[in-house]
C-alpha positions as CSV (number, residue, x, y, z in Angstrom):
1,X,56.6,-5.8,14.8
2,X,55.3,-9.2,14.5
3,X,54.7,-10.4,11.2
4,X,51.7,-12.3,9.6
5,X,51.6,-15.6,7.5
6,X,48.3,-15.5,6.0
7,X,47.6,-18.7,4.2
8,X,47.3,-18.0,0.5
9,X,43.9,-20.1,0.9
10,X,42.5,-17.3,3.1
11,X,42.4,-14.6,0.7
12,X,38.8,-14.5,-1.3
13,X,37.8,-13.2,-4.5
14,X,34.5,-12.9,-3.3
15,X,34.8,-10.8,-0.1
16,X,37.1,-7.8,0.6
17,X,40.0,-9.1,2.7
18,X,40.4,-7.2,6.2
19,X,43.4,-8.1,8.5
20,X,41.1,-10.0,11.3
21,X,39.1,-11.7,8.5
22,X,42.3,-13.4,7.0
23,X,44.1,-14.2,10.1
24,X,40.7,-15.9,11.2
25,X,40.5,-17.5,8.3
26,X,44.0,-18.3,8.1
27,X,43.3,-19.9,11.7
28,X,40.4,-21.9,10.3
29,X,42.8,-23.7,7.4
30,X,45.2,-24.9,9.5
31,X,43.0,-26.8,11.6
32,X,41.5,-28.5,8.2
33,X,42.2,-31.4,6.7
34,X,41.5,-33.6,3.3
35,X,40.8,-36.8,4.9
36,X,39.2,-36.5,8.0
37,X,35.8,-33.7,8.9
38,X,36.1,-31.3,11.7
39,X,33.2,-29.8,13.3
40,X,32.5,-26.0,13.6
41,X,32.4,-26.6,17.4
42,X,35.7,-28.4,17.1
43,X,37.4,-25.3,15.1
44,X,35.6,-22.5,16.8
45,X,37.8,-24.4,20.6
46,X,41.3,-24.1,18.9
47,X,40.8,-20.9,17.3
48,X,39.3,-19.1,19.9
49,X,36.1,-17.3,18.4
50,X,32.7,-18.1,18.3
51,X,30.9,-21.2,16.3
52,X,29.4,-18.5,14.3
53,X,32.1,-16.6,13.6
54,X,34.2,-20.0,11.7
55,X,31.1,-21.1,10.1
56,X,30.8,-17.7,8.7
57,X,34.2,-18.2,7.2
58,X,33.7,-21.4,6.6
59,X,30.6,-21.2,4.2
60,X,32.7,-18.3,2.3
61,X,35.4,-20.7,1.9
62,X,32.9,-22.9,0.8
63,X,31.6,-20.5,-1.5
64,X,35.2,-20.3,-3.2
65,X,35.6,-24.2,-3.2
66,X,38.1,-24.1,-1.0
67,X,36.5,-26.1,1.6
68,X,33.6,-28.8,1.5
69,X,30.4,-29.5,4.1
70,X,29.9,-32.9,4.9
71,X,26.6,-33.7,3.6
72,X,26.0,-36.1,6.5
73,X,27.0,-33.1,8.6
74,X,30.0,-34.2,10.2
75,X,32.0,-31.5,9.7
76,X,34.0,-29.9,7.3
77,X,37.6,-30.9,5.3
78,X,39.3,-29.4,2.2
79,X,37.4,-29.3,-1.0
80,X,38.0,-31.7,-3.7
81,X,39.5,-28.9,-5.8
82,X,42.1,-28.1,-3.2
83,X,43.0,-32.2,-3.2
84,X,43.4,-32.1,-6.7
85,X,45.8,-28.8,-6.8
86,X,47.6,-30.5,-3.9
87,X,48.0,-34.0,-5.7
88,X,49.3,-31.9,-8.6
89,X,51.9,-29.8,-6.8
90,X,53.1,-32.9,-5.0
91,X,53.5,-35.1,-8.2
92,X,56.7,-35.1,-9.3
93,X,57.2,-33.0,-12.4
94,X,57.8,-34.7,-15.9
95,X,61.5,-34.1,-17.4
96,X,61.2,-32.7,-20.8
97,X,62.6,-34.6,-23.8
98,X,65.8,-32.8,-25.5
């Protein structure tokens, strides 16, 4: 049996989780990015279901601020609370004082 690596990312508080929806979802994050947009057409090639399937997921992701809409509509990156968790994970951590 194969087993699944569902991106933490892809589980929402604000919809109940199936299997397909979090693998799809799951699909959707990895082709995301912080600095550049990616179009729904772009996302919906690569992960192989329809436009309105990903923007489905993506406007629940969006809901979650977990991803962001280019207002210009160019596309679609990771929120600016995701680049903010990110920067903090990736700073190095302070040593405490003894």
């Amino acid at each position: 049996m194969r087993s699944l690596n569902i991106n933490r990312l892809a589980y929402l508080s604000m919809l109940r989780n199936v299997k397909r929806g979090l693998i799809t979802r799951t699909e959707i994050i990895k082709h995301l990015d912080s600095d550049s947009w990616i179009t729904t057409a772009e996302i919906s090639k690569d992960v192989d279901v329809t436009p309105p399937t990903v923007l489905y997921h993506l406007r629940n992701l969006e809901r979650e601020r977990i991803v962001e809409r280019d207002p210009e509509g160019k596309g679609w990156r990771y929120g600016p609370f995701q680049q903010s968790e990110l920067i903090q994970f990736l700073s190095p951590k302070r040593k405490r004082k003894n």
